[in-house]
Backbone bond lengths (Angstrom), bond angles and torsions (degrees), N, CA, C in turn:
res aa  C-N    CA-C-N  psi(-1)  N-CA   C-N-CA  omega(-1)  CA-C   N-CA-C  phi
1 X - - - 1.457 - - 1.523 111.01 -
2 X 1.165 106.98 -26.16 1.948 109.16 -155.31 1.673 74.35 -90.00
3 X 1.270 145.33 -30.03 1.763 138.54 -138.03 1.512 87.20 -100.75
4 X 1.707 120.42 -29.71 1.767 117.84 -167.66 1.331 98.77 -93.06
5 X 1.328 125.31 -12.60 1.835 115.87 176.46 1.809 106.60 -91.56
6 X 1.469 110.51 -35.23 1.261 110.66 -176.32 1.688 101.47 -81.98
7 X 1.207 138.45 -8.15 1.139 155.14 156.07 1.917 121.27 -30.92
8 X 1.783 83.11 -83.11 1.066 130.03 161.88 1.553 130.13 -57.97
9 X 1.376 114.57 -28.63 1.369 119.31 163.55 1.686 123.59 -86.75
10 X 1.570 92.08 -19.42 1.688 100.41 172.92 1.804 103.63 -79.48
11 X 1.134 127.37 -34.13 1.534 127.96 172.77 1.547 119.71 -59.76
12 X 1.429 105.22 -49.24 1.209 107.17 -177.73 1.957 116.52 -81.63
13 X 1.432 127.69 -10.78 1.185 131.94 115.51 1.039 129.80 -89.67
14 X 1.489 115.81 100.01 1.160 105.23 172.80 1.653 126.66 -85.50
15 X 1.202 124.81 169.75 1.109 125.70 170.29 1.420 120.16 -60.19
16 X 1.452 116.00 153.09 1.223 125.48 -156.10 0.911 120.39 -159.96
17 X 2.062 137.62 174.28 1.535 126.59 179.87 1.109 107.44 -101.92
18 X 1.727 115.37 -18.40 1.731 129.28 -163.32 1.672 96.45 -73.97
19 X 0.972 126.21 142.46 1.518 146.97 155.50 1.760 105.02 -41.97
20 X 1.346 123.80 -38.59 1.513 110.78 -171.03 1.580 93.90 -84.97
21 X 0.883 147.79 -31.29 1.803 144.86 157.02 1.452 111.08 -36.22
22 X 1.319 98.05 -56.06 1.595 103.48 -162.76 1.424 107.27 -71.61
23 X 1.521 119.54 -36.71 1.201 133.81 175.09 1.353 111.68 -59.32
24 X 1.219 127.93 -76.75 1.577 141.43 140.80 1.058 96.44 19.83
25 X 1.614 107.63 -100.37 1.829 127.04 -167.96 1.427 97.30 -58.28
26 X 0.848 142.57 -2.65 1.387 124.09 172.77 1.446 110.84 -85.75
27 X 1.177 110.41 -53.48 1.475 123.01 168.04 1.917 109.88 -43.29
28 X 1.033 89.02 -60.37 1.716 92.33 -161.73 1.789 102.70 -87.36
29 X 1.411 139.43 -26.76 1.121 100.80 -155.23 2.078 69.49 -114.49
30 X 1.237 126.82 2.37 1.268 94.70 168.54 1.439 157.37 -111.67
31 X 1.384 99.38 80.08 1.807 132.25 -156.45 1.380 110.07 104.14
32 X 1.718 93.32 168.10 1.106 78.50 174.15 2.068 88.15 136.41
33 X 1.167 122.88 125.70 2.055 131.62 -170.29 1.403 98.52 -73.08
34 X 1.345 133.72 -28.12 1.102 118.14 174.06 1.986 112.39 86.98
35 X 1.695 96.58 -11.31 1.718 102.47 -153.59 1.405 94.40 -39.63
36 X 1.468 126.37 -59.69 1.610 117.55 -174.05 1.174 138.39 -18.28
37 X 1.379 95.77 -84.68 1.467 101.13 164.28 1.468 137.50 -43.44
38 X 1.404 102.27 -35.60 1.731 117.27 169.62 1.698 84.15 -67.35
39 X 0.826 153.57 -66.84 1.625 150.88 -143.41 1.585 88.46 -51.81
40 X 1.540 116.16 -78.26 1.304 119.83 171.73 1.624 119.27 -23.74
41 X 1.053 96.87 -60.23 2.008 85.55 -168.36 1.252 97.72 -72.09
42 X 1.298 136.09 -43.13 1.676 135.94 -178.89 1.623 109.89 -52.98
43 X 1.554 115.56 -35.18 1.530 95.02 -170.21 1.999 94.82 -94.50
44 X 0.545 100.55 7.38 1.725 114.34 173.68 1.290 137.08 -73.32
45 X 1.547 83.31 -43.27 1.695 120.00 -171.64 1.913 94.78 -71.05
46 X 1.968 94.33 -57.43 1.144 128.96 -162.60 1.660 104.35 -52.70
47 X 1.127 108.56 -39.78 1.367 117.86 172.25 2.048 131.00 -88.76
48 X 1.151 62.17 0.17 2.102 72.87 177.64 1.569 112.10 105.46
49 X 1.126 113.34 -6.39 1.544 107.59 171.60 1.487 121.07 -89.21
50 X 1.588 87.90 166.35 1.751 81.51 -173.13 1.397 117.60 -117.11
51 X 1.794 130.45 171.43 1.322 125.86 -101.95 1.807 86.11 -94.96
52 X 1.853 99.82 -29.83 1.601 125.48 -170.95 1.281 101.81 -49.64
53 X 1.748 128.40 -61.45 0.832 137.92 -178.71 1.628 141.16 -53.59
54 X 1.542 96.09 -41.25 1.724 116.33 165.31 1.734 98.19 -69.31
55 X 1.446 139.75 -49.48 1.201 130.06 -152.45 1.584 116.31 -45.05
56 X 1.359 118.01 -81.57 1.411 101.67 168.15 1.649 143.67 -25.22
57 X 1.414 86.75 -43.13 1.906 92.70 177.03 1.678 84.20 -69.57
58 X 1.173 130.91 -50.82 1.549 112.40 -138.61 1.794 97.20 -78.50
59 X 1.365 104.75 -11.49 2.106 113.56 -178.42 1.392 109.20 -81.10
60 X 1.926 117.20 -21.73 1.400 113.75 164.02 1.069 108.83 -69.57
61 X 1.356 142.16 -60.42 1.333 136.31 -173.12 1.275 110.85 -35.51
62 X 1.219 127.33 -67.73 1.376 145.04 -172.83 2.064 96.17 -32.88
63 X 1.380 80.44 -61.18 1.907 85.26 -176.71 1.384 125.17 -54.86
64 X 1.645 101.16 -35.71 1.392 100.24 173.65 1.939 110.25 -68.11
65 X 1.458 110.42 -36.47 1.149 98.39 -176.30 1.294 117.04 -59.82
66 X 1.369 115.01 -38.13 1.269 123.68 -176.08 1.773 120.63 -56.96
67 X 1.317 105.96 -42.58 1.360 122.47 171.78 1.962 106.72 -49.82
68 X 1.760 98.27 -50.07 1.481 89.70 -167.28 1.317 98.94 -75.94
69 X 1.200 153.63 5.19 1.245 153.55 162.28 1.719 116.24 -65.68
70 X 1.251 96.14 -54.59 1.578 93.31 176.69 1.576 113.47 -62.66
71 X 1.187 127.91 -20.64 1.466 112.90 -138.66 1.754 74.60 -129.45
72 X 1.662 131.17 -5.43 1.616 117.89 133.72 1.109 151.46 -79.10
73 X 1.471 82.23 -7.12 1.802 97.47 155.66 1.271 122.89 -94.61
74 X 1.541 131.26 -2.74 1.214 116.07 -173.95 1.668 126.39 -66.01
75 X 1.249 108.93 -174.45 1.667 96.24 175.82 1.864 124.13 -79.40
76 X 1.178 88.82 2.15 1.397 107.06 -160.98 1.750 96.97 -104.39
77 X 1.012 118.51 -13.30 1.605 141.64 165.81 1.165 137.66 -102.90
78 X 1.215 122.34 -119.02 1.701 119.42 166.11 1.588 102.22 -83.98
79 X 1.212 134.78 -27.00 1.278 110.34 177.26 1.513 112.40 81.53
80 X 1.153 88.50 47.24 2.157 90.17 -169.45 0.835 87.52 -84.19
81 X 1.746 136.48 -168.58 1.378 171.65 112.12 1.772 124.69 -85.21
82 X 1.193 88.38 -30.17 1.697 90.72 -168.89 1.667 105.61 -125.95
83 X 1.357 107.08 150.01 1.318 101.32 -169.64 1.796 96.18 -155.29
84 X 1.173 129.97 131.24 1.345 117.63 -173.43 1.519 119.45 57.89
85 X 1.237 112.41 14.29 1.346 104.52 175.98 1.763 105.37 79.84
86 X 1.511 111.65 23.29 1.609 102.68 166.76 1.485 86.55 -151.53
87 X 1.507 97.11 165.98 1.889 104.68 158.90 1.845 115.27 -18.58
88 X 1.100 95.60 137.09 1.643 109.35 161.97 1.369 99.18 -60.16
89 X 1.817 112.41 167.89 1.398 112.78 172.23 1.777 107.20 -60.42
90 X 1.357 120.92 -58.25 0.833 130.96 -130.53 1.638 91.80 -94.32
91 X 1.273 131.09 16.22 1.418 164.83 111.69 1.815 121.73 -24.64
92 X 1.177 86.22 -67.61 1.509 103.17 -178.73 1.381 123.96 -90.58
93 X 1.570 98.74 -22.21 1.686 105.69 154.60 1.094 123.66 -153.67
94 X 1.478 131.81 176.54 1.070 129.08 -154.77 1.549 104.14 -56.18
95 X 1.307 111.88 -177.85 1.598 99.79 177.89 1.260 121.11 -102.35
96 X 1.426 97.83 -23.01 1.820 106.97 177.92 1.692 88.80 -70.27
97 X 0.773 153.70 -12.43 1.944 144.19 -174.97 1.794 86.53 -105.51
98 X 1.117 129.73 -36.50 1.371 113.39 179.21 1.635 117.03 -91.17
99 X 1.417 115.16 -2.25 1.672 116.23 147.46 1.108 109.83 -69.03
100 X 1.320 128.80 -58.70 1.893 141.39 -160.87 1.444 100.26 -51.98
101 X 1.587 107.74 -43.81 1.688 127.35 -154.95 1.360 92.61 -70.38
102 X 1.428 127.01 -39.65 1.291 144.76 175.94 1.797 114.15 -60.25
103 X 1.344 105.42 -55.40 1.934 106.61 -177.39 1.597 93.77 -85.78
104 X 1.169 121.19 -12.80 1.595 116.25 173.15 1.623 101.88 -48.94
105 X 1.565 102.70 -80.78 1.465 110.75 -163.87 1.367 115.36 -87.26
106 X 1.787 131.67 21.85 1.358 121.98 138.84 1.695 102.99 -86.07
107 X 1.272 125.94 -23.55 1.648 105.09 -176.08 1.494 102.68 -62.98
108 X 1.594 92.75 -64.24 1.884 106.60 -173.76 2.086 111.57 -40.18
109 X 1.509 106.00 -12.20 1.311 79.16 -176.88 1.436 110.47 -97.11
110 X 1.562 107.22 5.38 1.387 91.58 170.89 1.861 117.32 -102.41
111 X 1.231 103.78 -5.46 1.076 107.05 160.42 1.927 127.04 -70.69
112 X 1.224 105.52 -25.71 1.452 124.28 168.08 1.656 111.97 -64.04
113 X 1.277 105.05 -54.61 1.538 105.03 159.37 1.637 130.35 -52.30
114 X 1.101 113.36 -63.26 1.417 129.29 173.81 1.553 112.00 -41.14
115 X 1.862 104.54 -26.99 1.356 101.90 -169.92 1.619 115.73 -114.95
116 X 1.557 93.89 21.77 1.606 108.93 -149.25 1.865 94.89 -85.04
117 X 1.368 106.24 130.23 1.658 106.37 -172.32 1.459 112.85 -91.99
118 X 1.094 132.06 171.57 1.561 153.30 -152.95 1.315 100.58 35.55
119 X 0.649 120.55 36.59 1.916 136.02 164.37 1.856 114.92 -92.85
120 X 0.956 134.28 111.02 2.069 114.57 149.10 1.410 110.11 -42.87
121 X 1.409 106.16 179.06 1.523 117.11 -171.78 1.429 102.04 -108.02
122 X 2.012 131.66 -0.94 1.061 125.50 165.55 1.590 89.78 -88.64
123 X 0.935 130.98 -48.71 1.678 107.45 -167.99 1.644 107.73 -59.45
124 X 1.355 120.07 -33.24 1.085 115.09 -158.72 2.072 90.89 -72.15
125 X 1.109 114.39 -58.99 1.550 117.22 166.65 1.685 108.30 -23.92
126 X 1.540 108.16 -51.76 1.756 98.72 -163.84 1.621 93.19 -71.21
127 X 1.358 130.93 -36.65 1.517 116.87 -161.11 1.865 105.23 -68.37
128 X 1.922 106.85 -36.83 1.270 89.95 179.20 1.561 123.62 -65.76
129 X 1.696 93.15 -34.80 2.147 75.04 173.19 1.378 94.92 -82.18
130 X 1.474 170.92 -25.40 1.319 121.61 169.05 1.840 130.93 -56.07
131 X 1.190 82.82 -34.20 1.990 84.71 170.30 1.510 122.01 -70.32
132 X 1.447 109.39 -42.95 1.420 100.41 167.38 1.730 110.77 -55.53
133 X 1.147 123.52 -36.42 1.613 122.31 -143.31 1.905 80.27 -82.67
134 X 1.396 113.01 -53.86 1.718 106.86 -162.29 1.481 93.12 -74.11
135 X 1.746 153.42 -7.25 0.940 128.97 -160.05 1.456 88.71 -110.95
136 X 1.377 135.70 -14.41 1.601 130.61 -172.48 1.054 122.71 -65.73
137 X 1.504 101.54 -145.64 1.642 113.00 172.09 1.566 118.57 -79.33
138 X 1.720 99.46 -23.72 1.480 93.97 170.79 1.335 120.74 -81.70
139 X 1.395 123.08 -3.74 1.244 136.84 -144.18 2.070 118.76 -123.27
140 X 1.153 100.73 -127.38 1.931 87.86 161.35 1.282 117.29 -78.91
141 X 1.468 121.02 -36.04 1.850 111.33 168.39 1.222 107.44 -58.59
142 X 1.200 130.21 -37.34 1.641 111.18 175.14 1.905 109.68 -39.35
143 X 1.368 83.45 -70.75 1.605 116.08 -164.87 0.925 97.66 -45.55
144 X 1.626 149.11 -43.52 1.358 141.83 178.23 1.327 100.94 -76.30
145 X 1.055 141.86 -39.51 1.487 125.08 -177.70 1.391 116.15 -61.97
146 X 1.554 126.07 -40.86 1.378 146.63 175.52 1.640 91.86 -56.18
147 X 1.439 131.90 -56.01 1.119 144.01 -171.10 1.710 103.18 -38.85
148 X 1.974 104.64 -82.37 1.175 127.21 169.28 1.606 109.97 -16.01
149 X 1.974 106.39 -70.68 1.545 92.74 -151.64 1.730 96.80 -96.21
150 X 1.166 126.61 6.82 1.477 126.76 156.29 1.716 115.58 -61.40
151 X 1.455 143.93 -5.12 1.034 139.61 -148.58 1.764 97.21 -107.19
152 X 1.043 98.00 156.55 1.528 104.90 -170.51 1.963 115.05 43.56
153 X 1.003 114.18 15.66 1.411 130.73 175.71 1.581 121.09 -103.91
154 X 0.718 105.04 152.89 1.778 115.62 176.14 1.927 113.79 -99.54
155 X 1.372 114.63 94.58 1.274 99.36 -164.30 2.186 92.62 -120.19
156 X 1.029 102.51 176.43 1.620 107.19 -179.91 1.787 111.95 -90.63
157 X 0.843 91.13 159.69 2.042 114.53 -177.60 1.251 105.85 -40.73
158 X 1.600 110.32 -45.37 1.613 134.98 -166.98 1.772 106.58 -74.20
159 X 1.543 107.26 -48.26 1.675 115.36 166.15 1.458 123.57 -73.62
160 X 1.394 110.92 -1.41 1.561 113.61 -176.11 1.724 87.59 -117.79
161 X 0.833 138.27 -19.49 1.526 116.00 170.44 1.945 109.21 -107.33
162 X 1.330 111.64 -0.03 1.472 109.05 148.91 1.476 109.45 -59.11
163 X 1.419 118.90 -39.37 1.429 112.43 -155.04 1.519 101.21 -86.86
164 X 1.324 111.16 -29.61 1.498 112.57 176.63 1.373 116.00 -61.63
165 X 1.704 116.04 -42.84 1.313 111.11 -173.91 1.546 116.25 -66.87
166 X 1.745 111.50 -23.58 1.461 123.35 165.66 1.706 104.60 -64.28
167 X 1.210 130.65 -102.68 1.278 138.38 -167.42 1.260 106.98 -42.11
168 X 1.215 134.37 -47.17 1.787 116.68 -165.00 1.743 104.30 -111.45
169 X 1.405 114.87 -41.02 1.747 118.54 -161.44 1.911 90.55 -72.08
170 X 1.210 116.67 -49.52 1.032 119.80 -154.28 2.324 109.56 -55.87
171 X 1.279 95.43 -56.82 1.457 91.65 167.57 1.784 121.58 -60.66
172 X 1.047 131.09 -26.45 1.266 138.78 -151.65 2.246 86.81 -107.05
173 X 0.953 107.67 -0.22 1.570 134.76 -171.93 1.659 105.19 -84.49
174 X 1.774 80.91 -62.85 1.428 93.50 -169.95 1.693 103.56 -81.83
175 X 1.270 148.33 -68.38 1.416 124.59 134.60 1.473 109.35 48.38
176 X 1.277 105.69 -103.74 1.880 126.02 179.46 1.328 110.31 -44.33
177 X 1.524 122.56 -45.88 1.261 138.95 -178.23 1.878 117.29 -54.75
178 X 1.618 91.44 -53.38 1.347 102.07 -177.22 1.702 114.75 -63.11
179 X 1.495 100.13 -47.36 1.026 100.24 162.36 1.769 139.26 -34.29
180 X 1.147 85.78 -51.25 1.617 98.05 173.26 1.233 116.55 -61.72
181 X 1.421 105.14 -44.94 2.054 98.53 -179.25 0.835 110.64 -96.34
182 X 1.578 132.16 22.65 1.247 133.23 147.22 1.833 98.19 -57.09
183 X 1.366 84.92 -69.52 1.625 83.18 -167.02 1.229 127.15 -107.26
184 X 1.843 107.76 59.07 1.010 132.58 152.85 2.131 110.31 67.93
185 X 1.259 95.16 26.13 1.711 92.32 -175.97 1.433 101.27 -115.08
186 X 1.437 118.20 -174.41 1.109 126.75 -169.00 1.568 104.99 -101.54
187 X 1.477 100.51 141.19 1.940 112.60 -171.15 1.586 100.97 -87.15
188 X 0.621 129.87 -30.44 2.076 137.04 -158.07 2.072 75.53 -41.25
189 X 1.148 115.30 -93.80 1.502 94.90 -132.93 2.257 113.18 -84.13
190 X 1.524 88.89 29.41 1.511 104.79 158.82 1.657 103.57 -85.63
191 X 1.477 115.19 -35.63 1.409 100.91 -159.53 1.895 95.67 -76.67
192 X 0.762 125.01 -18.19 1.522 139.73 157.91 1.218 120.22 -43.18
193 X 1.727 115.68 -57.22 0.975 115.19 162.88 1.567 136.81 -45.30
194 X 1.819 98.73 -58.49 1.520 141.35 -149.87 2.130 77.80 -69.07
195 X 1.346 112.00 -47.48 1.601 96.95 -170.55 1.343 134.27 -97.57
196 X 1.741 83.83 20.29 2.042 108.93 178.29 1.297 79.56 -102.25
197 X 1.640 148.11 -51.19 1.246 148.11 -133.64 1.691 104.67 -87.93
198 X 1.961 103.48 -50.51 1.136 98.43 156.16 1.635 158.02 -15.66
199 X 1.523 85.60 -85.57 1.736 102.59 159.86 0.944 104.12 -53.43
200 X 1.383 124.14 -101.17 1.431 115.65 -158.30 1.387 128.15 -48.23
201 X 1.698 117.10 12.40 1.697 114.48 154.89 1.290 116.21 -89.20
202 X 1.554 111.73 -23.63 1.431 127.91 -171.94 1.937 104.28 -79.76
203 X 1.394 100.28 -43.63 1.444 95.57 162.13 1.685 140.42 -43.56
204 X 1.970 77.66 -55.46 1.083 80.51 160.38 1.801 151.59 -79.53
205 X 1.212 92.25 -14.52 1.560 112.11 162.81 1.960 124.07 -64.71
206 X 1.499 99.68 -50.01 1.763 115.89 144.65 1.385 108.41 -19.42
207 X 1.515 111.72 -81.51 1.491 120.95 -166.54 1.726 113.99 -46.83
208 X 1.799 108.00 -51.17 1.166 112.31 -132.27 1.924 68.66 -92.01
209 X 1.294 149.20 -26.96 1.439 132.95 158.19 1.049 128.87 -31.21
210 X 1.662 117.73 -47.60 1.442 134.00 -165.79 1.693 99.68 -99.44
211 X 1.600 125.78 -5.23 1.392 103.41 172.52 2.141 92.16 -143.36
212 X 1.049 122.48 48.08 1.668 125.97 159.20 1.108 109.07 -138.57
213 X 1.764 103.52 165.79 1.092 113.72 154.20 1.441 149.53 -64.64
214 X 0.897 119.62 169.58 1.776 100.21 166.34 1.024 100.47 -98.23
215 X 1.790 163.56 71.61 0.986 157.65 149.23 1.792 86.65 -125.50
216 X 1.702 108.82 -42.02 1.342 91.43 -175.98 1.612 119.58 -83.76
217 X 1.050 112.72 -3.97 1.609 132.83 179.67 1.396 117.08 -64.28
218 X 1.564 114.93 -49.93 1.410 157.19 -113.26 1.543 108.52 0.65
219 X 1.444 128.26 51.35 1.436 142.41 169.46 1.799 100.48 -152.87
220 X 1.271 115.17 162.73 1.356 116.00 173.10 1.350 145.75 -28.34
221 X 1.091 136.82 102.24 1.575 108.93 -168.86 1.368 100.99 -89.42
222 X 1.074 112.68 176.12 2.009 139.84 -168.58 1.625 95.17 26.58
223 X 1.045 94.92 30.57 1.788 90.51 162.09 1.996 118.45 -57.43
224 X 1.606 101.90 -28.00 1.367 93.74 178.98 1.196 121.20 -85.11
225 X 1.603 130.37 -18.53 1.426 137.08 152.68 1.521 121.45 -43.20
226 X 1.552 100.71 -39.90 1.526 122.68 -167.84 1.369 117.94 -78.10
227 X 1.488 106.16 -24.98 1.398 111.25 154.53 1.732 137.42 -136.54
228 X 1.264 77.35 34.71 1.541 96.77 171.56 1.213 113.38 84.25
229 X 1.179 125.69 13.11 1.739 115.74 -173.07 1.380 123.38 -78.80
230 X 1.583 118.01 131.24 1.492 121.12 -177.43 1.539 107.96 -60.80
231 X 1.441 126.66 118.98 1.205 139.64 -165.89 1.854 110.34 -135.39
232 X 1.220 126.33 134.72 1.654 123.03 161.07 1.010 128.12 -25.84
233 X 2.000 113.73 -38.55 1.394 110.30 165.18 1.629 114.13 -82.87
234 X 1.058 118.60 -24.44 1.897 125.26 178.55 1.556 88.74 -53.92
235 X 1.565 140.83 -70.09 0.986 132.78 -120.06 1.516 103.12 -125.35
236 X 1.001 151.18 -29.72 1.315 163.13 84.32 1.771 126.06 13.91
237 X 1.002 105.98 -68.01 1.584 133.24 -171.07 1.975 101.19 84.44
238 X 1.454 95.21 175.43 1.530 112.14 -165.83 1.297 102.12 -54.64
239 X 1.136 134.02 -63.71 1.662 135.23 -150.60 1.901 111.20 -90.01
240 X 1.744 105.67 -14.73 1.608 101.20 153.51 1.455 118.30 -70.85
241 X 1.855 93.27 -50.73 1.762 83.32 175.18 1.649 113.40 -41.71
242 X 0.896 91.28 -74.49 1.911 100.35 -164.43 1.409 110.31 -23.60
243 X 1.682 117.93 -42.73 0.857 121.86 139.36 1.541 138.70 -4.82
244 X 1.179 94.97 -104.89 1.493 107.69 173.65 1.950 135.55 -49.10
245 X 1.382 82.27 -12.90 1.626 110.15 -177.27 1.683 94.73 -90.99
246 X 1.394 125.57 -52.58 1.021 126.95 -179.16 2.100 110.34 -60.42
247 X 1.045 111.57 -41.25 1.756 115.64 169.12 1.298 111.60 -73.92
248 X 1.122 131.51 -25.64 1.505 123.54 156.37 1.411 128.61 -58.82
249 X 1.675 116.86 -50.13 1.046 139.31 173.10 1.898 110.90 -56.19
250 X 0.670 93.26 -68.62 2.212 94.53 147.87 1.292 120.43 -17.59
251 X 1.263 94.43 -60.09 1.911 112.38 -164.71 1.604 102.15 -69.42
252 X 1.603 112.42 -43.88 1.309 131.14 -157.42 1.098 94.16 -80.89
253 X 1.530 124.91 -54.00 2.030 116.81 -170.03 1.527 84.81 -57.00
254 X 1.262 120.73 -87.23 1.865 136.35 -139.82 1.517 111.48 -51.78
255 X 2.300 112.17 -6.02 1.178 96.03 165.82 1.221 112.13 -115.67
256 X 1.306 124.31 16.52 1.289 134.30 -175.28 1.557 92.98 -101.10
257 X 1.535 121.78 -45.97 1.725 96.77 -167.86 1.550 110.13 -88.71
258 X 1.494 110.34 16.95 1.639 114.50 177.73 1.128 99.07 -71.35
259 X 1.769 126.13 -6.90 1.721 119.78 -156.82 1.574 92.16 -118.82
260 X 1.679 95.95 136.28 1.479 91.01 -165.81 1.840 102.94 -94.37
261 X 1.660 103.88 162.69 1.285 92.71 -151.99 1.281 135.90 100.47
262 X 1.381 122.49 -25.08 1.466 119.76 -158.89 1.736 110.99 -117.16
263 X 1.148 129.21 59.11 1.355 140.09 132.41 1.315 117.73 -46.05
264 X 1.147 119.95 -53.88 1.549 114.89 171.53 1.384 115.89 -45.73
265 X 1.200 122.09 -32.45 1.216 116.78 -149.90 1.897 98.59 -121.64
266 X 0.906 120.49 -17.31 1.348 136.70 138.10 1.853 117.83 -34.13
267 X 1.325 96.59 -69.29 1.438 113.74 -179.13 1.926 112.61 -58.83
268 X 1.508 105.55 -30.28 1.371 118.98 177.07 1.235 107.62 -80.39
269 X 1.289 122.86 -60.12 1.755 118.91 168.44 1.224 109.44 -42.88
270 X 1.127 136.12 -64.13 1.808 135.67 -178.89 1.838 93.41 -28.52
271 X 1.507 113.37 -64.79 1.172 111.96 -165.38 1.579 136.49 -60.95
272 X 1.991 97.54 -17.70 1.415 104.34 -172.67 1.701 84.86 -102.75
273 X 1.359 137.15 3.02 1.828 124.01 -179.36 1.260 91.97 -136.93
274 X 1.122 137.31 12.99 1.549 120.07 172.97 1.932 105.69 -130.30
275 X 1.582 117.06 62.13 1.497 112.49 -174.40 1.223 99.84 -141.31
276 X 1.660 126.38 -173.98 1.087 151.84 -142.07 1.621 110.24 -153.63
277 X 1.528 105.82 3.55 1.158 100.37 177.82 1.555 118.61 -147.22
């Protein structure tokens, strides 16, 4: 599965001489778990659809994630350097080509959808308003803005997991979602899932900042201490988080194996709340 999305994402960018290609593919095909997109074909699969059909929708996601990656590392953002264990984009190239590289592959992924085959043109309609809706203002642009003016601030439990359900629950949302109108079922109690699955990845990502390395990261560690960012461990401390990551993780198995069929997708959750990196 992970060999037909990384496959498939090298086709649909293809290689090129122009700098926004090279930039592009650098961003997206270099590293990187892929869990998303596997989420997509797994809850797809899980539901009776097939693997041909989810692929494209599940290679936009990927892009959009990829997009919000570059443009959280910029300097104008978190200010990363490292990303996958190499230079940030905007590292490896200029930065105005690693913004572009960035609105490149959120436009292109809705064009990937729109053009996505063994699909109807109402499903293809429901995936673009679900991606617009989780990638907006209600969605990770929210969550990064909440992110932005939360920093060096004192905000509550309730405003730091608004921002989570924007920036991290919200894509990993749409994921479950797509899945579903792949194969024609109803989303209501994925989005249930998608914002138990959320948090508690974002938690867990919190933790594993404030206690790894960056070799095991392959991006910065305690970067959110380092610049002030409101985090589960900032506001909480270590052993509530763990906490709270652990009651999510509860919520997330017992409503995931209520769905029959779903070992696959069982086995994928373990992988996006049960790691080290």
């Amino acid at each position: 599965m992970f060999y037909k999305i990384e496959q498939r994402l090298g086709e649909l960018v293809p290689d090129g001489n122009d700098s926004l290609s090279k930039a592009a593919r650098y961003a997206l095909l270099g590293g990187g778990k892929r869990l998303r997109p596997q989420l997509v074909l797994i809850t797809a699969k899980m539901l009776g659809a097939s693997e041909e059909a989810a692929l494209d929708p599940a290679c936009a996601i990927e892009m959009i994630h990829a997009y919000s990656l570059i443009h959280d590392d910029l300097p104008c953002m978190d200010d990363d350097d490292l990303r996958h264990g190499k230079p940030s984009l905007h590292k490896a190239f200029p930065e105005s080509i690693a913004l572009l590289a960035g609105d490149f592959l959120l436009t292109y992924a809705f064009e990937v959808v729109a053009n996505a085959p063994h699909l109807t043109d109402s499903q293809r309609v429901a995936l673009i308003r679900v991606l617009s809706n989780r990638a907006g203002a209600k969605g990770m642009i929210g969550g990064q803005v909440l992110d932005m003016e939360s920093t060096g601030r004192s905000i509550s439990i309730d405003t730091l997991f608004d921002m989570h359900r924007g920036k991290t629950a919200a894509l990993l949302t749409a994921c479950l979602e797509f899945g579903a109108i792949v194969a024609n079922r109803e989303q209501g109690i994925f989005k249930t899932i998608g914002e138990n699955l959320g948090l508690a990845y974002q938690i867990l990502d919190d933790l594993l900042d404030a206690s790894s390395t960056t070799e095991q990261l392959g991006k910065t560690a305690g970067s959110d201490a380092k610049q002030q960012k409101q985090s589960s461990v900032a506001i909480l401390g270590i052993e509530a988080a763990k906490q709270k990551l652990e009651e999510l993780k509860s919520i997330c198995f017992a409503q995931i194996n209520a769905i029959p069929k779903s070992e696959e997708l069982v086995t994928l959750t373990q992988k996006l709340l049960i790691r080290n990196y």
